[in-house]
ZAVEXVO-998241 format. One record per residue (C-alpha): y, z, x; residue in one letter. Coordinates in pm, whole numbers, plus 50000, padded with zeros to 5 digits. Example, Ala and Ser with C-alpha at 12.3 -4.5 7.8 and 13.67 -1.06 7.14 Angstrom:
REM ZAVEXVO-998241
495505078051230A;498945071451367S;
***
This chain:
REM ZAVEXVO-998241
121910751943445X;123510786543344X;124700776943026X;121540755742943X;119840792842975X;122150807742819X;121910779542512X;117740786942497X;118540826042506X;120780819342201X;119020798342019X;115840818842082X;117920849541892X;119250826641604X;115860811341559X;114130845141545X;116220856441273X;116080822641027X;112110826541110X;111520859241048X;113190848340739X;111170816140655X;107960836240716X;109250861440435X;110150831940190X;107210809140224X;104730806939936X;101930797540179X;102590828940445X;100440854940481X;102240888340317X;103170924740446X;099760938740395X;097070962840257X;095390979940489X;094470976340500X;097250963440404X;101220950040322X;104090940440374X;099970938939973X;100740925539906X;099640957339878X;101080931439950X;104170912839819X;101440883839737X;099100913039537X;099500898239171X;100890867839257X;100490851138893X;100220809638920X;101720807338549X;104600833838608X;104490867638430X;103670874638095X;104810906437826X;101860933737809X;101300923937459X;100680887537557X;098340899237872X;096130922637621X;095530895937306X;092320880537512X;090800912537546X;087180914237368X;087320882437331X;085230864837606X;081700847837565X;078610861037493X;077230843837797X;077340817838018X;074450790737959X;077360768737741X;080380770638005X;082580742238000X;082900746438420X;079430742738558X;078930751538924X;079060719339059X;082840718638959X;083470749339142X;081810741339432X;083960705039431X;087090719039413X;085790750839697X;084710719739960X;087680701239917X;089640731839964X;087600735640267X;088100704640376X;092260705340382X;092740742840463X;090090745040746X;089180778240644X;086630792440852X;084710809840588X;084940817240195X;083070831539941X;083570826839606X;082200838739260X;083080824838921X;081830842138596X;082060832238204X;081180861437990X;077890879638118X;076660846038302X;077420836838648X;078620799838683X;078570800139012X;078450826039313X;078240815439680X;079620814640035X;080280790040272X;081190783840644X;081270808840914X;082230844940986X;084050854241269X;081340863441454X;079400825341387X;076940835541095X;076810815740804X;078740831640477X;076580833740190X;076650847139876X;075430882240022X;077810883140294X;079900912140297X;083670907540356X;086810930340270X;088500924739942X;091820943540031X;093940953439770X;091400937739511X;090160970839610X;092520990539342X;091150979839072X;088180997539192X;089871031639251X;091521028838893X;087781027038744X;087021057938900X;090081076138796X;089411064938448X;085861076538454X;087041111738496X;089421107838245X;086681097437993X;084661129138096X;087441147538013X;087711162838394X;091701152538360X;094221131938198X;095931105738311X;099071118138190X;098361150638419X;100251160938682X;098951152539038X;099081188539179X;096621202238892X;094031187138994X;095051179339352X;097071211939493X;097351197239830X;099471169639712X;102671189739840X;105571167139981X;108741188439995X;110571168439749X;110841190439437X;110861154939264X;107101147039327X;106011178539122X;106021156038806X;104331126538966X;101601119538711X;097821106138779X;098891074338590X;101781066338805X;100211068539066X;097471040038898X;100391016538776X;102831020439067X;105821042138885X;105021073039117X;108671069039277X;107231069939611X;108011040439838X;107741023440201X;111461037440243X;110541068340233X;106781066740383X;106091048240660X;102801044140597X;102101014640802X;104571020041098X;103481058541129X;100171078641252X;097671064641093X;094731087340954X;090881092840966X;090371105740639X;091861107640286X;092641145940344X;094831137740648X;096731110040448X;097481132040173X;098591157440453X;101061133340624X;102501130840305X;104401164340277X;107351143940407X;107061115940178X;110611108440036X;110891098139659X;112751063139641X;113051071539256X;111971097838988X;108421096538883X;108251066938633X;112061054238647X;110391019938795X;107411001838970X;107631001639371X;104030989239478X;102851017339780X;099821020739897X;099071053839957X;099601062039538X;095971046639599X;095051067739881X;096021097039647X;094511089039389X;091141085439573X;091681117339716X;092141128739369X;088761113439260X;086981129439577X;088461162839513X;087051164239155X;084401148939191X;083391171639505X;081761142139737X;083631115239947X;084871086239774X;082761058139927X;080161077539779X;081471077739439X;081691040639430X;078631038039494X;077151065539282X;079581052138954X;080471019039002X;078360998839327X;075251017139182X;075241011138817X;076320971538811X;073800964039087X;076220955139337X;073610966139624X;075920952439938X;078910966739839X;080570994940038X;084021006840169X;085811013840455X;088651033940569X;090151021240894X;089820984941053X;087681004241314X;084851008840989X;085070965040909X;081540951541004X;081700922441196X;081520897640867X;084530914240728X;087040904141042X;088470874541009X;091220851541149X;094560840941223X;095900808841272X;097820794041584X;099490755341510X;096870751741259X;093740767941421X;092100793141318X;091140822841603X;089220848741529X;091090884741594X;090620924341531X;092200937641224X;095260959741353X;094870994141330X;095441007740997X;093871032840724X;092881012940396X;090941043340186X;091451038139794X;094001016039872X;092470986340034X;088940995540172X;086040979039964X;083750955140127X;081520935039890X;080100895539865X;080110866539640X;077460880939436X;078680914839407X;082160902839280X;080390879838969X;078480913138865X;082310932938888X;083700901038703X;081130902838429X;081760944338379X;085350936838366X;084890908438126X;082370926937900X;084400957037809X;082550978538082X;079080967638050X;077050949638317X;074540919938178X;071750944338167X;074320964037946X;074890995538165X;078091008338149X;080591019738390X;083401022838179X;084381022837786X;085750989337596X;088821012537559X;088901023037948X;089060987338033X;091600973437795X;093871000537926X;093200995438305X;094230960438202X;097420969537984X;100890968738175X;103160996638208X;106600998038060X;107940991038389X;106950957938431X;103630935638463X;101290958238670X;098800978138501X;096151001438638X;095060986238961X;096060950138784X;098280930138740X;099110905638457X;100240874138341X;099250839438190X;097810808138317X;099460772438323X;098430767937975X;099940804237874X;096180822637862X;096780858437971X;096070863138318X;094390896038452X;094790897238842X;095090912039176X;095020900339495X;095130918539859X;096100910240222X;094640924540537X;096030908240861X;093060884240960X;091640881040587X;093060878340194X;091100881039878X;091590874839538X;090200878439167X;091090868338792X;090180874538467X;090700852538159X;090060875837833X;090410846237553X;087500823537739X;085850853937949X;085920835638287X;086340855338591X;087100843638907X;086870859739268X;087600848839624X;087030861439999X;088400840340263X;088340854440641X;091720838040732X;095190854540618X;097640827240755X;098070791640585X;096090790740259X;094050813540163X;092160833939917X;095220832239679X;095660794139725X;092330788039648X;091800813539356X;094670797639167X;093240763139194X;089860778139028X;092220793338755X;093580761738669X;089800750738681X;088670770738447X;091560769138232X;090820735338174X;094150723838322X;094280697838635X;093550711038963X;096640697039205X;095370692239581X;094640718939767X;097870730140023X;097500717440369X;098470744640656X;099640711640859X;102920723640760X;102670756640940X;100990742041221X;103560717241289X;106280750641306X;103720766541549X;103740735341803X;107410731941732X;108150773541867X;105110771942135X;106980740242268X;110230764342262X;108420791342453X;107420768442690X;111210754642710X;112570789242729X;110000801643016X;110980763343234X;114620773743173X;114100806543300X;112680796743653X;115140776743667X;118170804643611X;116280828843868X;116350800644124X;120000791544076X;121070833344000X;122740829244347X;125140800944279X;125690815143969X;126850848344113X;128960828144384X;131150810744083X;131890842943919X;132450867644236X;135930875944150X;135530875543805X;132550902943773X;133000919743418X;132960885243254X;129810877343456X;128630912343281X;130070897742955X;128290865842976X;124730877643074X;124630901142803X;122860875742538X;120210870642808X;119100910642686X;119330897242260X;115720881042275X;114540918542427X;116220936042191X;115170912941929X;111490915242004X;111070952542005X;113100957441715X;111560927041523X;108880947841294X;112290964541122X;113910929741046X;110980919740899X;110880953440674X;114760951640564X;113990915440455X;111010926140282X;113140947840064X;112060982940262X;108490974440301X;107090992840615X;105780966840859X;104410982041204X;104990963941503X;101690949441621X;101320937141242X;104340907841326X;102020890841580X;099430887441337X;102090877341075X;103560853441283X;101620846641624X;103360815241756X;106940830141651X;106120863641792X;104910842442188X;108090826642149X;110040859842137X;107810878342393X;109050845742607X;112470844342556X;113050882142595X;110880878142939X;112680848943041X;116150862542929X;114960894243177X;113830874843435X;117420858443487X;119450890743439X;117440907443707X;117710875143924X;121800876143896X;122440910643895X;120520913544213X;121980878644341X;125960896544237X;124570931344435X;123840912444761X;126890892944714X;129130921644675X;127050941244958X;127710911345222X;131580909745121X;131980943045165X;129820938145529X;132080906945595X;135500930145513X;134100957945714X;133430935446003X;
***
């Protein structure tokens, strides 16, 4: 029975390791978050582009050049809501919302299912859009730059003196790397997940002082959060009020997007934004982990909300009543790349199937992922809330509306049978792993009888009983090294990957369970020999 423990232990550690890597490497996983996360996106999956990337020349020929309006769209709204049901159907989402634009006319703008909390999702229900939420913060810095209060190409510290890390190196960070992600700073040298988290914008921008360059300020793109969370302490600074209530004084306010907010932590989520995760296949509803998402990942906003964003963004600025938020030339540069790759300001770009360019962004929080896409050569827009960030999600079903609307063929929607069949398959192994266990504690005194005169290879071979253990508490830093440096906190892994995460809390119990059981079965062993020689 020892070395069928032993065996489970083993396997438990070699598993762990291949599925921590699986859950990195599948398209259909939920990412490193936003908040806010994400590992997103802010997330690795933020500006995941269905047609693969595209130049910044190619991702700036459709702007201008959407419809008019919408009354003559070649998608009508029962398409969308076809292709949203039998997404439904497959994915067993609990709840999505969805909003699909062409020019200044909605096609089609709705919710559906549940919250997490058992109300219906309709097109007014407010739900977090993540990382989506950076195109947001870009507007606002662009705003200021169009009232001349700064320029993008300013230094950070002019306008915001208490943006002071140590490193000499940050002095030249610039207001528009922060917006397209060539700031230099990173998750390797920021821990902005895995650390204190903050209240406020002020105390995030504090916390910083020890921020750690990865690179010089525009030597390359490194997607980090908290350039974000700086930059919307930037705007609040400036501006002199707090930044929830500039979006809704400059941007929530003037586009009529009446039940749209934002949020800092996951404490501030109401309860329509929370959302799910999914255990072999089903989807539980579960508190977003702590985490601060200001400027970074905080905007809440509905189905409605999003086609009235879609419409400014495809109409050079202007809302369909024709106020403006932002000029033509403000929003053809928030959607132009930088030199450093295929993000822009708060976007990211690329082309569709049929090589359309692509305008995009999408963002993970740990029990919910969103998504939205803009098509400048046919002026559709396309946005998507879905309260579940495991199996598919808001990305999945946002690029089968792109392919919609691009007038290619919409495949079949992923199933998250695949992932559930993995979670019976590692809650089967926990439940192995936990039988082979009791059975090691009850046989720890043969075991220790066999190996009396051999007790330093007894030592030897109960050591990979402590792996699992080790394994589990260290499990959050795997994840980051294979996410090439992305800070992951610890709680975040059982929301990335419940089942996997039971089946390591099990094995590192069970592998404890037995090593206490034959080190105390070895110490009464030794004690009556030592009685027995005495006597």
């Amino acid at each position: 029975m020892s070395t069928m423990v032993s065996w489970v232990q083993r396997t438990a550690v070699i598993g762990a390791v291949v599925l921590v890597s699986g859950v990195v490497a599948a398209p259909g996983g939920a990412a490193v978050n936003d908040v806010g996360a994400g590992p997103e996106a802010g997330s690795a999956t933020d500006g995941a582009t269905p047609g693969g990337p595209a130049t910044g020349e190619a991702a700036a020929a459709g702007e201008g050049a959407a419809a008019d309006g919408g009354g003559d769209a070649a998608v009508t709204a029962e398409e969308v809501a076809a292709v949203v049901d039998d997404f439904r159907r497959t994915s067993r989402v609990p709840g999505v919302a969805v909003a699909v634009t062409h020019g200044t006319g909605v096609v089609h703008a709705d919710g559906y299912g549940r919250t997490a909390d058992g109300a219906e999702v309709t097109g007014r229900t407010t739900m977090a859009v993540a990382s989506v939420s950076k195109s947001f913060t870009a507007l606002t810095v662009l705003q200021l730059a169009e009232e001349g209060a700064l320029d993008l190409d300013d230094p950070v510290r002019e306008h915001l003196p208490e943006f002071a890390p140590d490193d000499p190196r940050t002095r030249d960070i610039t207001v528009r790397q922060l917006l397209d992600q060539t700031s230099g700073l990173s998750d390797t040298g920021f821990a902005a997940f895995s650390g204190p988290q903050p209240e406020t914008l002020r105390e995030r921008v504090a916390q910083m002082r020890t921020a750690v360059p990865a690179a010089a300020p525009g030597e390359r793109y490194e997607y980090h959060n908290p350039n974000y969370q700086v930059a919307a302490r930037l705007v609040e600074v400036v501006r002199g009020e707090p930044f929830a209530d500039v979006l809704a004084e400059h941007v929530f306010g003037p586009l009529g997007m009446a039940d749209s907010g934002a949020a800092d932590t996951a404490d501030d989520l109401p309860p329509s934004a929370r959302g799910h995760v999914r255990v072999a296949g089903i989807p539980l509803a579960a508190p977003e982990p702590p985490a601060f998402g200001g400027g970074s990942g905080g905007v809440l906003s509905t189905a409605e909300d999003m086609a009235a964003w879609l419409i400014a963004q495809n109409n050079g600025g202007a809302a369909a009543d024709g106020a403006r938020v932002l000029s033509e030339e403000g929003i053809a540069a928030s959607h132009t790349p930088s030199d450093a790759g295929s993000y822009a300001l708060g976007w990211d770009t690329g082309t569709t199937a049929s090589g359309a360019p692509l305008v995009e962004h999408g963002g993970d929080l740990f029990t919910s992922t969103a998504y939205q896409a803009l098509l400048p050569a046919s002026g559709y827009g396309v946005a998507v809330m879905v309260n579940t960030a495991s199996g598919p999600d808001a990305h999945a079903l946002g690029a089968l509306l792109v392919d919609l609307v691009d007038g290619a063929d919409v495949p079949a929607p992923p199933s998250p049978w695949g992932g559930a069949a993995v979670d019976a398959a590692l809650l089967v192994a926990a439940a192995g792993s936990a039988a082979a266990a009791g059975l090691g504690v009850r046989r720890a005194a043969g075991w220790a009888r066999r190996r009396a005169g051999r007790p330093w290879w007894a030592a030897v071979r109960s050591l990979p009983l402590a792996a699992p253990a080790v394994l589990f508490g260290s499990v959050h830093l795997v994840m980051g090294a294979l996410y090439r440096g992305r800070d992951v906190a610890w709680i975040q892994m059982a929301y990335l990957a419940p089942a996997f995460m039971l089946l390591l809390g099990v094995a590192a119990l069970s592998g404890a369970a037995v090593l206490a059981a034959r080190t105390a079965a070895v110490t009464r062993l030794r004690r009556t020999s030592r009685r027995t020689a005495e006597g």
